[in-house]
Structures are given as structure tokens and as C-alpha cells.
N, C-alpha and C positions, 0 to 999 in steps of 0.2 A: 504493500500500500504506500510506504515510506516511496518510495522510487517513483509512482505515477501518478504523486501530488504535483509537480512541479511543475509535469504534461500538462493535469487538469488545469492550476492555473495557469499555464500558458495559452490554453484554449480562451480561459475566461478574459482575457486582457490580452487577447490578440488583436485589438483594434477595430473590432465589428462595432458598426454604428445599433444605436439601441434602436427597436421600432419603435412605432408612437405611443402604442400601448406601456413598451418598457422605461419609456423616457416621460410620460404622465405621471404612472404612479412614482417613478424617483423624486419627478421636482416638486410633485403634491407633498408627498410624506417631507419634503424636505425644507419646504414654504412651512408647513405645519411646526416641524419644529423649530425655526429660526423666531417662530412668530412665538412660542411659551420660552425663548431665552436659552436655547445651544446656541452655541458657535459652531463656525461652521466644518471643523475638524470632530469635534463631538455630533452634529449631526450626520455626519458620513459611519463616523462609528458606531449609531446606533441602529442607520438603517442597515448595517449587514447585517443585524437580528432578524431584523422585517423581511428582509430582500435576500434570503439567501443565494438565489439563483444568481446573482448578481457581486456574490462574494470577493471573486476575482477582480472585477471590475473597481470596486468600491474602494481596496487592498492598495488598487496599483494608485486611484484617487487619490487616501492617504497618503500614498509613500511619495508622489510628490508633490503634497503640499508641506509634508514636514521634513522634504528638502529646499523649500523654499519657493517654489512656483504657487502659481493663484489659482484659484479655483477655476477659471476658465480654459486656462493654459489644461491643466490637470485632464477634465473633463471632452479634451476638444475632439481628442480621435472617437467618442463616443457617440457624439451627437452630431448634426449637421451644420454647416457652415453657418446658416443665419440664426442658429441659436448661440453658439460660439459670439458671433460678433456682438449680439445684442447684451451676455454676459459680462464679454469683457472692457466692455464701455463703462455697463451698470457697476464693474467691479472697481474701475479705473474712478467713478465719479460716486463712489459711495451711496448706490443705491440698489444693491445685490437683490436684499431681502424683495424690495418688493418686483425689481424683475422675475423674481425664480415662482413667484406668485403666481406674476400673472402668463410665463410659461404653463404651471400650473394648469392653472384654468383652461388657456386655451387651447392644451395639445388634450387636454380630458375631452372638451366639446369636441376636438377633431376625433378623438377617437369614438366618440358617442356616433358623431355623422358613418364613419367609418362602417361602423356596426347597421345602422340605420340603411345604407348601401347594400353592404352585402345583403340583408334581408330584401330587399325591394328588388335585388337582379335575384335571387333566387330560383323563384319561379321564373320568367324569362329564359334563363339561363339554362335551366330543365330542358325548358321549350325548345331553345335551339339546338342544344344539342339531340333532341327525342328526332327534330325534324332533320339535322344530320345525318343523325343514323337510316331514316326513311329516304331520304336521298341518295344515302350510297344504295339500299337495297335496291331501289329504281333503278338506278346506272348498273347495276350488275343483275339483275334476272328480267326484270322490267321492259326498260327499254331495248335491247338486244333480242326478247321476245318480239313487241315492235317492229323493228327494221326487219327481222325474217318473215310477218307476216307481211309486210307492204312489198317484199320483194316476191312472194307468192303471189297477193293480189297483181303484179307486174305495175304497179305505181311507182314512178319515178319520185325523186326523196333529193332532186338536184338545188331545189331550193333551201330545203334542210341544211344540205352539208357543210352549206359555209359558217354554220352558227359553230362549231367548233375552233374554223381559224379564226374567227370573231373575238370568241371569249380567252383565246390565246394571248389576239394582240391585245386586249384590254387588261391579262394580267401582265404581259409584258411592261406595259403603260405605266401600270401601274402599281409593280416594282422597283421600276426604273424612277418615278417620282419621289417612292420611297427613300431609295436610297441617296438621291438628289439632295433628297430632304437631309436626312441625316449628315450626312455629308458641309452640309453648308453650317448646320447646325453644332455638328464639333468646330466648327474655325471660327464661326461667328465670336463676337464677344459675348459678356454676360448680361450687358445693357441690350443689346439687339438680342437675345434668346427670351429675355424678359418684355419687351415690345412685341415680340410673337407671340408670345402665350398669352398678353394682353388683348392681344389683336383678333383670337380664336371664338368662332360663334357657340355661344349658348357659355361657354366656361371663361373666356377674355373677363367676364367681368366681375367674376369672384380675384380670378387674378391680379385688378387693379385695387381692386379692393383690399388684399393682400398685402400685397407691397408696397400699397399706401399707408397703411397699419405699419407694416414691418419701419417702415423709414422714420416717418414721422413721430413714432416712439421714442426711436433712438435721437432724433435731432432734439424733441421734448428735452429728454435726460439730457443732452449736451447743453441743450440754451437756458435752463433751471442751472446749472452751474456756473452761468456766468462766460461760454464762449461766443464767438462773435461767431458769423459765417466763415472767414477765413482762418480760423483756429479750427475749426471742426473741419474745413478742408484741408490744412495741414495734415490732422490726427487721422480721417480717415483713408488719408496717401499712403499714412506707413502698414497699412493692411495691406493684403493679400493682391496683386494686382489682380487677381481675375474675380474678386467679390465683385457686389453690383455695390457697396458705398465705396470702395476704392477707384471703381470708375467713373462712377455718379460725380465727389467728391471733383477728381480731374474736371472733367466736364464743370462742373460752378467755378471751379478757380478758373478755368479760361474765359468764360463767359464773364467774370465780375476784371479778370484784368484787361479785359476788350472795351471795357465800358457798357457790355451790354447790360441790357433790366433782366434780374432772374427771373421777371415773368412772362418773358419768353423762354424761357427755360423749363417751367412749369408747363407752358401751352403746348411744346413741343412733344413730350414725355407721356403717356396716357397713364401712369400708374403713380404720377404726384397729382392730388387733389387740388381740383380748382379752387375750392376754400383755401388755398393757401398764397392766393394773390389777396383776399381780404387779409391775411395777416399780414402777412409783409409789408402793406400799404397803412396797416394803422399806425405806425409809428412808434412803439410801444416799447419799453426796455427790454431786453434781451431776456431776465431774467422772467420777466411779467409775459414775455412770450412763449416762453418752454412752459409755463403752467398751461396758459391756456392749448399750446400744442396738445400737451397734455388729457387732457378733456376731450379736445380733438380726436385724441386717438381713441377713446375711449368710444367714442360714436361713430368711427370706424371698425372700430370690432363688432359691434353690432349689426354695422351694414354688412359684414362679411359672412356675420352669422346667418344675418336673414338672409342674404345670396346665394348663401350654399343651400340652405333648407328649398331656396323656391326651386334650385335647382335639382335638387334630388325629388322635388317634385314631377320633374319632366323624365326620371328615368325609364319609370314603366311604360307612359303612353309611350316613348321612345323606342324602347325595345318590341311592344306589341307590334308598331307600327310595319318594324321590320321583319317583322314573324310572319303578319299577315304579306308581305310582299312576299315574301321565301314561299309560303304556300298557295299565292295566285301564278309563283313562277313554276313551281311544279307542278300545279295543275295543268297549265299552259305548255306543260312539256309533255303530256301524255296526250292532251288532249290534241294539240294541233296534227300530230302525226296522225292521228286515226284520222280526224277532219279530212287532210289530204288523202289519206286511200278511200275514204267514202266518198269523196269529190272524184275522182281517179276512174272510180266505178262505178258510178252514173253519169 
């Protein structure tokens, strides 16, 4: 046993990112206790009680925060990029606790929607696959039955034949888009990946909604401590080049030494809210700004929650939609071949 402890925890603090569910309940139990007075080395130590699975993980946490790294730093190979950044702001400007809060909060409601999903494709998802399975048994006893009896009736089948090179080229088509797509998509930046997902119908607008939330959090926390715009475009250059605030960040320094107005900046961008030309315009101290951002973001999150909820509303009619097409298309493929040898033979 002694010998393949060492494996286990190398398994457990191999650097796998938590999912949403494993990364809720941590920052919930962990907002919980920073809120009755642990610190935050005794709150790590007490959820490897609660969180056994998560032992390893927790261990390696520990071990380098009491070599001197920060909690964010510690935590970063665990979790995903825009929770790291948002940490290690709140960490840098003394306001941890209530970021890890309201992590908290809202990877629990992602993980509610989550769940709330999967139940809602459930059924569908039955569906299409039951009709999968009935499509291959067509293509295989079905129609091949079919085509021998139109060649007995001696009814030619010339107009038929070319739906096969048809649906060839249209998966050619549209592979080839595919991977167009993909393609453009690893080179792109991370400001242009997020303008596409912005830009996407039926989901672009939980996505602006998002990163409208995500940003303006973080500027909140920056402009509540007192820095100006180009203080936080400094601080967020020395991040990651290919974050979206280390590009964003670029992008306002240029703009503000061009002499242009950041509110073409804002108009340009579809995932900074247009409420944020009424701020910038009031004139307001810097300080007196990050609160009300604040707030701000607060009724962002809302809007993103109502967004997703309308949108998981549209998944069933969605999916039926395409279910009843799958089965007017197979109807239409038994059906038209008989039509023609009944036509054929009258």
C-alpha cells in the first residue's frame, strides 16, 4: 500500500481541471467557511475532511501556499482560466472572500442549468437515437428490398441515383466548413473567438451576457481600489497574452493613447454593455465608480441567468423540430421510390 500512495497522489494533483460540479461544491464549502472566520490555509485543511475525493488536490493546494504562493497561483492548474484571473485580482486587491462567494453561487446555478439540460435532451435524445437505429435498418433490409422490386417492375430509378452523389457532396461541404472553421479558430485571437461566440444565433446572447458579467466584475474590484483606467491597463498586460483582459487591456491602452473616446470602444465590442457609456460619461470618482460597476454587475448576472433559463426553454421545441424533419425524411425515402414504380406502371 506504502508504494502506491505516491501513484494515487500523483493521479490526484496531476493537473486535471475540476468540472463544474467539483469546482461548486469547493468554492461553496469554502465561501462558507471564510464567512464563520478560517483563514484561508485552515479552510483548505478542513475541506479535505468534507472532500475526500479531492485529497490530492487540496494537499498539493496546501503545500504551496505554505511555500509561499497565493491562493490563486496555488489553485490555477485546477480551475479554468477566467476563474484564475478573477481570483487573482480579488486576491491582489483584498477582496478574496467575497469573490470565492460569489464563484460560489454562480458555478452552483451553472451547475443547476446543467442538470436542468440534461433532463430536457433526455427524451429527444432517446428519440434520435430510436430513429437512428430505424434508419440504418431501412438502409440495410428496406431499401435494397426496394431497388430489386423497381428493377423487377423494369422502372427506371435514373432520377433517384443522383441523391446519393448529392448527399456526398453536401457532407463533403460540409466537412470541409468544419474544419475551415476550426482551423481559423485555433489562430484566431481570444478577443475574435469571443466576438464569434457572441455573434452565434439563439446562444451569442447569453455569451455577451457573460463576459459582460465576467469583465465588469473584475474592473468593479479594480476601480473600488482606487485605479484609474490606465493602471488596470498596465496590471492587466502583465497577464497571460492570450487571456481576453490581457488583450482587451492592449486594445484601451491604444485607443486612450490615440486620443480616441472608449466609447467607441464599447460600441465596437458586442460583449461590453452599452450601460457602460452612461458611466463613463457621468463623471464620477473612480472609487464611486467600481461600487456602482458593482451593482452593475450584479444585474448582469441576472440577465444571464434569465438568458440561459429562456434559452433552455427553446431546447425541446428544438430538438422535436428536428425529429419530426428526420421522420418526414424517411418517410419521403420509402415513399417516393414506390410512387415512381407505381407511376412507371401505369
Amino acid at each position: 500500500m506504502k508504494t502506491k500512495l505516491p501513484r494515487l497522489l500523483h493521479k490526484n494533483i496531476g493537473g486535471a481541471k475540476l468540472k463544474s460540479k467539483e469546482q461548486a461544491a469547493l468554492f461553496s464549502l469554502l465561501a462558507d467557511l471564510l464567512k464563520v472566520g478560517f483563514s484561508m490555509r485552515q479552510a483548505i485543511n478542513f475541506t479535505q475532511t468534507l472532500l475526500p475525493q479531492h485529497d490530492g488536490m487540496l494537499l498539493e493546494i496546501d503545500r504551496q501556499m505554505a511555500s509561499g504562493a497565493t491562493f490563486a497561483v496555488s489553485i490555477q492548474r485546477f480551475v479554468n482560466r477566467d476563474i484564475y484571473y478573477q481570483l487573482k485580482i480579488a486576491e491582489q486587491h483584498g477582496n478574496l472572500q467575497q469573490t470565492i462567494t460569489q464563484l460560489g453561487k454562480f458555478l452552483n446555478l451553472k451547475v443547476r442549468q446543467q442538470t436542468k439540460l440534461r433532463g430536457l435532451l433526455q427524451y429527444p435524445v432517446i428519440l434520435l437515437c430510436l430513429l437512428g437505429m430505424l434508419l440504418l435498418a431501412l438502409k440495410i433490409f428496406v431499401f435494397p428490398e426496394l431497388a430489386v422490386w423497381q428493377d423487377d417492375q423494369g422502372v427506371g430509378t435514373g432520377r433517384l441515383k443522383f441523391l446519393p452523389w448529392l448527399w456526398g457532396a453536401i457532407a463533403v461541404i460540409v466537412i470541409a466548413l468544419v474544419l475551415s472553421t476550426i482551423y481559423k479558430w485555433m489562430k484566431t485571437t481570444t478577443m475574435n473567438r469571443v466576438n464569434l461566440l457572441c455573434q452565434l444565433p439563439l446562444l451569442g446572447r447569453s455569451y455577451r451576457q457573460y463576459y459582460g458579467y465576467y469583465l465588469v466584475t473584475n474592473f468593479a474590484l479594480l476601480l473600488q481600489n482606487g485605479m484609474g483606467v490606465k493602471s488596470i491597463c498596465q496590471m492587466v498586460r502583465q497577464f497571460d497574452e492570450t487571456s481576453l483582459l490581457h488583450q482587451l487591456g492592449e486594445v484601451i491602452n491604444q485607443t486612450l493613447n490615440s486620443g480616441q473616446s472608449p466609447n467607441q470602444l464599447i460600441e465596437q465590442y458586442p460583449y461590453l454593455p452599452r450601460e457602460l457609456v452612461v458611466f463613463m460619461n457621468k463623471g464620477e470618482s473612480v472609487t464611486d465608480l467600481g461600487y456602482e460597476l458593482e451593482i452593475f454587475a450584479q444585474m448582469l448576472f441576472k440577465r444571464l441567468m434569465r438568458s440561459i433559463e429562456q434559452l433552455l426553454t427553446f431546447v425541446q421545441p428544438l430538438l422535436f423540430g428536428i425529429i419530426a424533419i428526420v421522420i418526414v425524411g424517411m418517410y419521403l425515402s420509402i415513399m417516393l421510390p414506390i410512387y415512381q414504380s407505381m407511376k412507371g406502371i401505369y
